[in-house]
C-alpha positions in Angstrom: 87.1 88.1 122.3 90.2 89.2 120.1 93.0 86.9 121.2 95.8 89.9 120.8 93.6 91.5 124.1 95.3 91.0 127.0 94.5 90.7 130.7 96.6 93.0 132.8 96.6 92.2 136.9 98.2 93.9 139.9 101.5 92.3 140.9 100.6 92.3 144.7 97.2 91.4 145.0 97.0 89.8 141.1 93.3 91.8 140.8 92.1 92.9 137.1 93.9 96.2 136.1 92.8 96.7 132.6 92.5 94.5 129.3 94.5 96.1 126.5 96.1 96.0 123.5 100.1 97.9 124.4 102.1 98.5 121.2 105.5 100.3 122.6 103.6 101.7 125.4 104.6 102.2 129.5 101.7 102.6 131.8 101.7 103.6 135.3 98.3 102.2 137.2 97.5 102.3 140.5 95.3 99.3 142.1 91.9 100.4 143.4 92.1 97.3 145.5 95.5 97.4 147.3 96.7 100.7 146.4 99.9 99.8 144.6 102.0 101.2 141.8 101.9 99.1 139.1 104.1 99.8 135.6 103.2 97.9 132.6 106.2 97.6 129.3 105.4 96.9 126.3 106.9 96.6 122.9 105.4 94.5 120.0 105.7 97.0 117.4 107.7 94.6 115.4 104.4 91.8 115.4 101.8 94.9 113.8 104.6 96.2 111.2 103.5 94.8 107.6 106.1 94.8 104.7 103.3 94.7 101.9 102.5 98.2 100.1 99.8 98.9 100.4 99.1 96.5 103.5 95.9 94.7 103.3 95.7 95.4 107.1 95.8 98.5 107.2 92.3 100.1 108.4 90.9 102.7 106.1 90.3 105.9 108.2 
């Protein structure tokens, strides 16, 4: 499994949301389990931004 896939759990009952990659993202799930709100945050644009032109990275579309 790709190690920058993360696990994302409800904060009340701590059961399996989603796995993911976020990048400057906010997510609004609700639990199918307990029924509560949860809002994910994240913000790692600055660990996918490559300096290099043209980035090696980059995928070709």
């Amino acid at each position: 499994m790709n190690e920058s896939i993360k696990e994302y759990r409800c904060t009340f009952c701590k059961k399996l949301l989603f796995k993911g990659l976020l990048i400057e993202s906010v997510i609004e799930i609700k639990c199918r389990s307990c029924q509560t709100m949860n809002i994910v945050e994240s913000s790692r644009a600055q660990e996918f931004i490559c300096l290099v032109s043209p980035c090696p990275y980059r995928k070709k579309i």
